[in-house]
C-alpha positions as CSV (number, residue, x, y, z in Angstrom):
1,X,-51.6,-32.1,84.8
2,X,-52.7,-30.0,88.1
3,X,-54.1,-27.5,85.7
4,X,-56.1,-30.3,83.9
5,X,-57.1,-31.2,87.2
6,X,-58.4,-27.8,88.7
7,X,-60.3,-27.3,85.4
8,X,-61.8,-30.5,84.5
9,X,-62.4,-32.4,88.2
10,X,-65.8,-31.1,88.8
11,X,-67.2,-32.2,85.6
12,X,-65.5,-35.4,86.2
13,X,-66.8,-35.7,89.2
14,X,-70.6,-34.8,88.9
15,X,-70.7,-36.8,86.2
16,X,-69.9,-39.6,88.0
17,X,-71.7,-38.8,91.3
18,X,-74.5,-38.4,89.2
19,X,-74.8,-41.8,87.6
20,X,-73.4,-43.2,91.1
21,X,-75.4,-41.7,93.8
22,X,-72.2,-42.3,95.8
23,X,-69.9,-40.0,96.8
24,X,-66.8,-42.3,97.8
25,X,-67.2,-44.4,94.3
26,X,-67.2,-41.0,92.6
27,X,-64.1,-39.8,94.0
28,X,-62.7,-43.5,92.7
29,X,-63.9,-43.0,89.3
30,X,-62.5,-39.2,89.5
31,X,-58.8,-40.0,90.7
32,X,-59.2,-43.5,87.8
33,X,-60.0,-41.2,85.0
34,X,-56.7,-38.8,86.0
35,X,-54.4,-41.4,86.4
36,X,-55.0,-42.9,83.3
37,X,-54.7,-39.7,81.7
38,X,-51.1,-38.9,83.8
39,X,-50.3,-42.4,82.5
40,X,-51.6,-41.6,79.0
41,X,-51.9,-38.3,78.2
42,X,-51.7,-38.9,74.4
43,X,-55.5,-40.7,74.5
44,X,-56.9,-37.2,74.1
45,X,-57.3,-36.5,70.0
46,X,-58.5,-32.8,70.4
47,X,-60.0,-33.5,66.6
48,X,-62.5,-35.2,67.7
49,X,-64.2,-32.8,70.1
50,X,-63.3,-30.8,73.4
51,X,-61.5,-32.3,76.3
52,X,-64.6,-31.4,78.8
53,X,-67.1,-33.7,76.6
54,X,-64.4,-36.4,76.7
55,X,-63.8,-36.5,80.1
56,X,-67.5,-36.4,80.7
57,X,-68.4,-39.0,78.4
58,X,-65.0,-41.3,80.1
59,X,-66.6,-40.8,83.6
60,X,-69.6,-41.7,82.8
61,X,-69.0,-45.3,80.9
62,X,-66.5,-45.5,84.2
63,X,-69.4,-44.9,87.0
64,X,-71.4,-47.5,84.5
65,X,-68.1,-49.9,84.8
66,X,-68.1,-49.7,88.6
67,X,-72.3,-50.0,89.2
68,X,-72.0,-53.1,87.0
69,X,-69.3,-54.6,89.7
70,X,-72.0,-53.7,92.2
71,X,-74.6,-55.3,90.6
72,X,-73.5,-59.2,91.4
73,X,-74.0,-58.4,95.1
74,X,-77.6,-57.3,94.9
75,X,-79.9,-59.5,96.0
76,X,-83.2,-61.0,93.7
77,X,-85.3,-59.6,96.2
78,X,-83.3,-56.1,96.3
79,X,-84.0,-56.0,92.4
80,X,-87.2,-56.7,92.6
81,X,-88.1,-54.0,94.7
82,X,-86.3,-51.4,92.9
83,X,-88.3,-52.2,89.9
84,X,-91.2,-50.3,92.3
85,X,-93.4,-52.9,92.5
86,X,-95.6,-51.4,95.2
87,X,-95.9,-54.4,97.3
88,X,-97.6,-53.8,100.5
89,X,-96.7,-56.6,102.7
90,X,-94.1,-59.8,102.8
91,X,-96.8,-61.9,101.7
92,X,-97.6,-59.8,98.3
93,X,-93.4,-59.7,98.0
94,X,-93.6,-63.9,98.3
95,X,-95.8,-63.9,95.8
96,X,-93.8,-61.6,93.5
97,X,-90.8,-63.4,94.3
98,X,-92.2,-66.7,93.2
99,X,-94.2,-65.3,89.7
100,X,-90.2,-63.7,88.7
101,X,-88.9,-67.3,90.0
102,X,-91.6,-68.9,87.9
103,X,-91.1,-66.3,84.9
104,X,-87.6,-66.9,84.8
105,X,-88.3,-70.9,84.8
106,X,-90.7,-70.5,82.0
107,X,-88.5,-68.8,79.2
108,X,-86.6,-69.9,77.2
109,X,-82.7,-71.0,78.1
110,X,-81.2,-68.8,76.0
111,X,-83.2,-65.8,77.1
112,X,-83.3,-66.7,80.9
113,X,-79.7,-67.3,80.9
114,X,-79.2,-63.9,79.1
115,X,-80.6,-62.1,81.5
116,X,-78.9,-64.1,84.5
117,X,-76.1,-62.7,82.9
118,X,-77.0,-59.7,82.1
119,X,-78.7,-58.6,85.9
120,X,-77.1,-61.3,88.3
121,X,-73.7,-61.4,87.2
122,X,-73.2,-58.3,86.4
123,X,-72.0,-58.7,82.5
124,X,-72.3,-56.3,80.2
125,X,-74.0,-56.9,76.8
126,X,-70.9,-57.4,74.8
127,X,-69.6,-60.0,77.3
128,X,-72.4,-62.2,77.5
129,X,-72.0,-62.8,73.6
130,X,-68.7,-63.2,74.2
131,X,-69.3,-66.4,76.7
132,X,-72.1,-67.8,75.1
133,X,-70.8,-67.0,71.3
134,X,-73.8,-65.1,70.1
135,X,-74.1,-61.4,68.2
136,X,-74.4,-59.2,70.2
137,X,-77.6,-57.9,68.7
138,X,-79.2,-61.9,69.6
139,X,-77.9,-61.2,73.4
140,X,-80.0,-57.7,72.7
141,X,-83.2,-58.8,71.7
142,X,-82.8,-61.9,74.2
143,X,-82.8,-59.5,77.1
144,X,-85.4,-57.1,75.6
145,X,-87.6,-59.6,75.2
146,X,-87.1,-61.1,78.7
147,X,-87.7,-58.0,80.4
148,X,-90.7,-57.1,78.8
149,X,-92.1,-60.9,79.9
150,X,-91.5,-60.3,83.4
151,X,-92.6,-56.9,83.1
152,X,-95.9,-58.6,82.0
153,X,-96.1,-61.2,84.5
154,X,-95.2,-58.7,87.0
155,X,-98.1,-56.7,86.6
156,X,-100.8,-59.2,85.7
């Protein structure tokens, strides 16, 4: 396992810092990924490819697993100005803040609830037709379409 963990644990590891842009959560998602693999070393099915692409590929639907538990803290007004909306003042970002409010208010249930889901609680795409019952490629198009709305609204 050590030598596993000298070869492999800076792939692991960049992968992860790469997608987190944190170095304490990637050092989390590195010791996760060789724990499971101490607990379950028989998950590796050299078949189906090479043990660095499997690792990489593990550590980066991981750093995804633990940004998603982020998410639900983030703020509507964090998210809104990650999406680079350029606002120059608190007034202009009140204004934004009430067109997304308004936006969100003018879809459709299904869609606005889909991308509550999806953005403000953190779920992924499979879980939210899970809860609600729906294929998952309904839940897709739901939040596709939802996006590009307040991607219109945003800008107009």
């Amino acid at each position: 396992m050590a030598a596993l963990y000298d070869r492999f644990s800076s792939i692991v590891y960049a992968v992860a810092l790469r997608v987190l842009q944190d170095t304490g959560a990637a050092e989390d998602v590195l010791q996760d990924i060789f724990m499971q693999l101490w607990r379950n070393p028989g998950a590796f099915d050299s078949s189906r490819g090479n043990m660095a692409a499997w690792l990489a590929v593990i550590a980066r639907n991981r750093a995804i697993d633990a940004l998603r538990k982020r998410r639900p803290q983030d703020d509507i007004e964090d998210v809104i100005v990650s999406v680079d909306t350029d606002l120059a003042s608190e007034t202009d970002r009140s204004r934004a803040m009430v067109k997304v409010r308004d936006a969100l208010q003018g879809m459709p249930s299904p869609q606005r609830s889909a991308l509550e889901m999806a953005y403000f609680e953190g779920l992924t795409h499979t879980e939210i037709a899970e809860k609600t019952g729906e294929p998952l490629g309904t839940v897709k198009t739901r939040i596709r379409t939802g996006l590009l709305s307040l991607r219109k609204i945003l800008i107009a």
